[in-house]
N, C-alpha and C positions, 0 to 999 in steps of 0.2 A: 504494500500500500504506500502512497506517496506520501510523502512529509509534508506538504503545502498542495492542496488540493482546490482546481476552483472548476467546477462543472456547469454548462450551460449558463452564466452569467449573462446578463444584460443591465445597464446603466442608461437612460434617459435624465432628460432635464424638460421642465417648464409644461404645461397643458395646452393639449388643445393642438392648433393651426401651429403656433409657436413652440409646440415640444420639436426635439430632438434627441435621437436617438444615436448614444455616445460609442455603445461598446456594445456588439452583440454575440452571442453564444462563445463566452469565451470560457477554450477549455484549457486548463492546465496543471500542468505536476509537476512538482520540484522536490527531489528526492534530498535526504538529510545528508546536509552540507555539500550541499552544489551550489553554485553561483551561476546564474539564471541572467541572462541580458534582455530587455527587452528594446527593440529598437524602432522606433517609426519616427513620423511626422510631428510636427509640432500641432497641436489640438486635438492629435486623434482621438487623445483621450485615456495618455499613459498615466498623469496624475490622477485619474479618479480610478484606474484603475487600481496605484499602486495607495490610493485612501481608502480602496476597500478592502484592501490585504490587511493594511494598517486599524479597522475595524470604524475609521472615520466617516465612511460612509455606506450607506447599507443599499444594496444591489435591487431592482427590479425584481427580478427572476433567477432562480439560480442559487447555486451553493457553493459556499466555500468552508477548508475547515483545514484545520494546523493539527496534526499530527492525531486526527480521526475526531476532534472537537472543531464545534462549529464557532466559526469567527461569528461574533453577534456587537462585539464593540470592541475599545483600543486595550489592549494590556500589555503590561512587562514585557511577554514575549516577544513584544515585535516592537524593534529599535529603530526608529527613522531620522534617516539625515534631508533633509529638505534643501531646495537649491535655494533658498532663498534666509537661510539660517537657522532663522527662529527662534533666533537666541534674545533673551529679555534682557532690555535696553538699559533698565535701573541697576543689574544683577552685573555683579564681577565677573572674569572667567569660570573662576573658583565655584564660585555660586550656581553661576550655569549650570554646573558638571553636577554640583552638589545635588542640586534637584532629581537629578538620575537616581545617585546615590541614596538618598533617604528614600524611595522606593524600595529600593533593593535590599536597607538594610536598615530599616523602619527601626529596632530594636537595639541597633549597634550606638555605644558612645559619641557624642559628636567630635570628639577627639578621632575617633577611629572612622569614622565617614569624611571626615577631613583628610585625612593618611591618605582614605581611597581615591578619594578626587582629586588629589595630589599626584595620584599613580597614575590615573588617565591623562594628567594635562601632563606628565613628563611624556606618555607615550607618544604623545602626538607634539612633543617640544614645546609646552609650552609655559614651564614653570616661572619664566622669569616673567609673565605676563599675567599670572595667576591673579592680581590685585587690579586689573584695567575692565573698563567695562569695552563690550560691542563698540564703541565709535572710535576708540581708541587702536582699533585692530585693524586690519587690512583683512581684505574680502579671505586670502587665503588661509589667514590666520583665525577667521570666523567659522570659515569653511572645520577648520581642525578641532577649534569647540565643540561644535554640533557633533561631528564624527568622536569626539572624546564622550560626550554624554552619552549617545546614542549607546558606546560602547558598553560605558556605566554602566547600561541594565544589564546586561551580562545577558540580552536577550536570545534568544533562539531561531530568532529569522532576523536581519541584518537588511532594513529596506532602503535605496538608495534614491534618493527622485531627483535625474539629474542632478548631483551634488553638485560639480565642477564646472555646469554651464554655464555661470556669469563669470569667471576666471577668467584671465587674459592667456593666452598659446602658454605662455613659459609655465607660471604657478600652476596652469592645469596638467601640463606634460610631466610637470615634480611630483601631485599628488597623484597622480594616474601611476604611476610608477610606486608610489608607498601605499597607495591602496591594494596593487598587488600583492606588494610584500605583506599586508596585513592579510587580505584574504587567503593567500596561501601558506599561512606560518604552519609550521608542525608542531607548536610550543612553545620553540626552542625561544632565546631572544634574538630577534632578528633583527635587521632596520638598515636605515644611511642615513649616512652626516654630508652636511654641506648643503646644496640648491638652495634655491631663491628663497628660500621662507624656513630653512631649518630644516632638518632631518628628523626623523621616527624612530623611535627606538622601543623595544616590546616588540611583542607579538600575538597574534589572535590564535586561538589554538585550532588545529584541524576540526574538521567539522562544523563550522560557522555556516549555515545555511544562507545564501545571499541572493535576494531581488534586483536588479540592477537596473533602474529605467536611464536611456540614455538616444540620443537621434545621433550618436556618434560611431559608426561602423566599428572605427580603428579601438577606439575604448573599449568595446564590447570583446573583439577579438584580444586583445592583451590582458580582460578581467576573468571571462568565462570563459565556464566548461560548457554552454549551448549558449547561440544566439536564437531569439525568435521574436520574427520580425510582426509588427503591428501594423494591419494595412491603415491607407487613408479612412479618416472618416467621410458625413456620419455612419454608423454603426459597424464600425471598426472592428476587426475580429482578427485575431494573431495566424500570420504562416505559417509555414511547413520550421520546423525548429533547424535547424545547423550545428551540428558539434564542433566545438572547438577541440581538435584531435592533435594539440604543442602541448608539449609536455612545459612546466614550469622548472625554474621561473623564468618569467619570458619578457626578453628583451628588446625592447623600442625599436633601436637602433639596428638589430640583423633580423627582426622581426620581418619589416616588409621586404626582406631579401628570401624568406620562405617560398615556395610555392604553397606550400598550406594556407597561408598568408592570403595569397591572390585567390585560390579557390574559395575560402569562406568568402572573401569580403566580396568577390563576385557573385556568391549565390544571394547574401544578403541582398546587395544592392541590387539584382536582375527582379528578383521578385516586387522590390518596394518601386521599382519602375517600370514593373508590369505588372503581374496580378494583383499586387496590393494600393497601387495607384489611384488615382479619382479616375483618369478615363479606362483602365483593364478592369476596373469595379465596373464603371456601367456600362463598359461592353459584354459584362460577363452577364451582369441584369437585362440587357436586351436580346443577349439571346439567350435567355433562362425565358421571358416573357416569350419569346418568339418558336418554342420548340413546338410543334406539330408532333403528336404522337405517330409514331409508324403505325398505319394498322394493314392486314394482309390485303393484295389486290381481290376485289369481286368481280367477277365477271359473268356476264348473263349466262345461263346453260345453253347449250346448241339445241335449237329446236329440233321435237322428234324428227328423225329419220334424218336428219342433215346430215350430208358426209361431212 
């Protein structure tokens, strides 16, 4: 049985002449601790998708369920990093993180929930910043908050929504690279020093089950063990998946020298610029409307005696 499960989904918005229909019959598995890409368009409808995983938003039709219970609202188990932060304005670094942590360890000393929030913001470098609030930080450095807290919970599914898409080319190609190394730790301590915002040090331990919504091919291909791509909306419904068959850890720079390489990222892109497209969608809908059933030829009987 699959560790994240979402069967026949559908998501609309708004009544009437004015609904819209976001996501349709989407089905999917993500087995315990695989890292899952999803890739499309901008609007198709990857954040609400990855809000109902996160139990932020509840689905039209359809089921979803983490590890054979039904997602019904948000909890501990599922850690989200948002492209847009989300980190509270008045609240420190520290504080930030801390917020995780008092969930996780409701019961533990505030002395020893401080220790823990101290361990996430060294993971992701950022102890010497641990007393500055959000404005005081750089997008990358907010970016490393959120992924510190999210980590906090110590959750069990690991959802990523676009994390790195407001990033400038360089901070995003630093963190694309430590997000590997996090998603693929075996325990051990792992990391790098140096790049544009600081290095990472720790490690996630094997088996981190991870979501990963992202419109960025090459991302996908250097994070995951499947891509699967999301057609255009409205009612947007997920491709044929693509494995990601490179062994880790996988490197930027001889990466696009793979042929493995080219063949993922070509089957991705073929499909999102054919069958999952706005015009292969409604070529595919006018000749679904346009099919004439086959039925066998009739033909009159030869009148008696006719040779």
């Amino acid at each position: 049985m699959a560790f994240l499960s979402l069967k026949g989904v559908c998501k609309g918005y708004g009544a009437g002449d004015k609904r819209t229909e976001v996501l349709d019959n989407i089905d999917l598995e993500v087995a315990r601790g695989e890292l899952v890409a999803i890739v499309g368009y901008s609007g198709a409808g990857k954040t609400t998708l990855i809000s109902m995983i996160a139990g932020l938003t509840a689905p039209d039709a359809g089921t979803l369920t983490l590890d054979g219970r039904p997602i019904t609202g948000p909890g501990r188990d599922r850690g989200v990093v948002f492209q847009n932060y989300s980190l509270l304005p008045w609240m420190t670094t520290r504080e930030n993180v801390l917020l995780a942590v008092d969930q996780r360890m409701p019961g533990a000393s505030r002395e020893a929930r401080l220790a823990e929030a101290d361990r996430f913001l060294a993971m992701v470098n950022l102890s010497a910043a641990r007393e500055k609030r959000p404005r005081e930080l750089s997008g990358g450095m907010r970016q490393r908050v959120s992924l510190a807290r999210a980590l906090a919970l110590d959750p069990e599914v690991l959802l990523l929504d676009e994390p790195l898409g407001a990033l400038d080319a360089l901070t995003r190609a630093t963190l694309q690279g430590e997000l590997e190394r996090l998603c693929a730790g075996d325990g051990k301590t792992s990391g790098m020093s140096g790049g544009m915002t600081g290095g990472m040090t720790g490690g996630m331990t094997a088996g981190k089950t991870v979501v990963l919504i992202t419109n960025d091919v090459d991302e996908g291909i250097l994070l995951a063990d499947r891509i699967i791509p999301l057609s255009h909306g409205p009612r947007a419904t997920l491709g044929p998946a693509v494995r990601v068959d490179i062994g880790r850890p996988r490197d930027r720079k001889t990466l696009q020298h793979d042929p493995r390489w080219k063949r993922i990222r070509n089957q991705v892109i073929e499909y999102l610029l054919g069958p999952g497209s706005r015009a292969g969608r409604q070529r595919a809908e006018a000749a679904a409307d346009n099919v004439v059933p086959l039925r066998p030829a009739i033909t009159a009987a030869p009148a008696r005696g006719a040779a």
